[in-house]
C-alpha positions, 0 to 999 in steps of 0.5 A, a space after each residue: 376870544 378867538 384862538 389861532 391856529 396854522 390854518 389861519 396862516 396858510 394863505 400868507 405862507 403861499 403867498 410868501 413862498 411866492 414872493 421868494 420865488 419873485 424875488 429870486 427871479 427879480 435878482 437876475 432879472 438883467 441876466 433873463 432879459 439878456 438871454 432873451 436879447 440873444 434868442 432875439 438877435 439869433 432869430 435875427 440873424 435867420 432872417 433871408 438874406 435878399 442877394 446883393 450886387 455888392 461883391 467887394 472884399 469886406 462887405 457885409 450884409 445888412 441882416 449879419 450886423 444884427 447885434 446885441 449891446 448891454 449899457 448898466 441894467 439896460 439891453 438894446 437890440 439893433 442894426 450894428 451899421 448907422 444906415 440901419 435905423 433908416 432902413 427900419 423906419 424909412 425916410 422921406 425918399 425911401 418907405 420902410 422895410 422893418 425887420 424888428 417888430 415883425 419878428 419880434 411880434 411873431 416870435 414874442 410867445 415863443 420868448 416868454 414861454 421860454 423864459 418861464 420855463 427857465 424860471 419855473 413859472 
């Protein structure tokens, strides 16, 4: 019969210090995923502002309602006005112009690394 020791078990004891460290994360899950919906929606809102002909009082551009709404463990990230959606996805009269998945493609790297760091991964 075979007698163990320690080193039998030091793989587990990685594995689990892992684990905890998951785990730790996975509890505050909701609140990364928010603090990358803010970077998101700040990045946003760097976005060029094309001059508009609309001067009246009260008027606000299309790129400043960028916003950020959270409902139980969900996050959305999107135009603050109805016509938004029309101008990211287009319609039959007018072609898209996106604004969303281009800039989160671009900058998608620069959020994970952010968040690993905040994490210690």
């Amino acid at each position: 019969m075979k007698t163990m020791n320690n080193n039998d078990f030091d793989g587990f004891l990685e594995l689990n210090e892992e684990l905890t460290k998951y785990m730790l994360v996975a509890e505050n899950i909701v609140v990364e995923e928010e603090k990358i919906a803010n970077e998101f929606v700040n990045d946003l809102k760097k976005l060029p502002k094309p001059r508009s002909m609309i001067v009246k009082s009260g008027y606000t551009h299309l790129i400043n309602t960028f916003a950020k709404r959270t409902r139980a463990k969900e996050i959305e990230v999107g135009w603050g006005k109805y016509y938004g959606p029309m101008v990211e996805n287009g319609t039959r009269k007018m072609g898209n112009r996106s604004h969303l998945k281009p800039l989160w493609n671009r900058n998608v790297n620069k959020y994970i690394t952010n968040f690993k760091n905040r994490t210690n991964f």
